[in-house]
N, C-alpha and C positions, 0 to 999 in steps of 0.2 A: 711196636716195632723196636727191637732191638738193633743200637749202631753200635757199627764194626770199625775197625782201619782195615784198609788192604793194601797191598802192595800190588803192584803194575806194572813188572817192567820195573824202570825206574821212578816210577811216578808213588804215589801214596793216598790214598782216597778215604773218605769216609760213606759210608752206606749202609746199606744192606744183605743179608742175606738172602738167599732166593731160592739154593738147593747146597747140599754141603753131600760130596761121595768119599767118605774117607777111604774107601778102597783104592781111589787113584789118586789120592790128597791133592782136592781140587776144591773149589767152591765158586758156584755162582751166585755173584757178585754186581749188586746194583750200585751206580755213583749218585752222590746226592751233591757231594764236593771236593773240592780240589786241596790237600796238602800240602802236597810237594812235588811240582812240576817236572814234567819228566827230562832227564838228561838229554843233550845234544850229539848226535855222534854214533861210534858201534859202540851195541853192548858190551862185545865178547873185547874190545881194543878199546876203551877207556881213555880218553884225556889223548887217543892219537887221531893224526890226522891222515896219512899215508896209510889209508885203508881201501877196497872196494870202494866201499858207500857209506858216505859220513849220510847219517839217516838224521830225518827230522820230525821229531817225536811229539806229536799233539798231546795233551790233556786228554784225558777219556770223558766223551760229552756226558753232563746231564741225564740220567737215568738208563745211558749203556749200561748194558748188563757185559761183561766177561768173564771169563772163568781164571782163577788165581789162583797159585798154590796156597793149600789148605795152612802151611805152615807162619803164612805171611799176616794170617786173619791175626787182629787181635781187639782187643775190645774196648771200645771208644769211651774215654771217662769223660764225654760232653752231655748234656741233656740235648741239644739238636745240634742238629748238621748247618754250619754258616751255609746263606744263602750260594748257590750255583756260581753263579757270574762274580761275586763279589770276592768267592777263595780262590779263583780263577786266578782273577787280576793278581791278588796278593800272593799266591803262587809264585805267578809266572814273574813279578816284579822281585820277590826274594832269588829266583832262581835268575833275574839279569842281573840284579846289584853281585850276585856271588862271582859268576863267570867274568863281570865287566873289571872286578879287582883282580885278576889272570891275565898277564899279559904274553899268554902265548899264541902261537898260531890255531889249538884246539878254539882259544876261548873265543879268537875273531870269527873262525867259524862261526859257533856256537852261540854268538850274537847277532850275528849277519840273520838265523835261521828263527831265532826268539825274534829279532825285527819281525821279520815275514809272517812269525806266529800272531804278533801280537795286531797285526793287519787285519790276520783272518779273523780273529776273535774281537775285531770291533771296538776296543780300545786301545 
């Protein structure tokens, strides 16, 4: 089994490959672990808060599979994947120590919704 990085949105994963169609530069894409926690907020309106719907962005669970642009794939120089739960926490904890140095109204959001995350996910 060859590991990959992918990108997700804003999140960043490592795993597998599962199916690659470069005719619609896509790739199905299994998690094994977590990166880079996905941003708080709209994609398309970045760091604003005076949007529709300030969204709040999970982690992709444990062996979901999604489809990614083909372009994001790139090739993991680890011999394995840190365990599930444990790139999770360190994720999601690099991604609150960054927003909690932000003293704007995105960042209060954006910690208000990491709290709530970090509920669901049990630490």
């Amino acid at each position: 089994m060859e590991l990959v990085k992918a990108k997700y949105k804003t999140g960043i994963y490592i795993g597998e490959l599962i199916d690659v169609q470069e005719e619609q530069n896509r790739a199905l894409f299994k998690v094994l672990a977590v990166e880079t926690h996905p941003k708080q907020g709209d994609l398309h309106n970045p760091k604003q808060v005076d949007v529709a719907y300030f969204h709040q962005r999970k982690a992709l669970a444990y062996l979901e599979k999604a489809w990614v642009p083909l372009t994001t794939v790139k090739s993991y120089e680890g011999t394995e994947a840190a365990d599930y739960e444990s790139s999770l926490r360190q994720a999601w904890q690099r991604a609150y120590d960054t927003v909690a140095q932000d003293d704007s109204e995105w960042a209060r959001k954006s910690l208000h919704l990491l709290d709530d995350l970090r509920h669901d996910y049990s630490f």
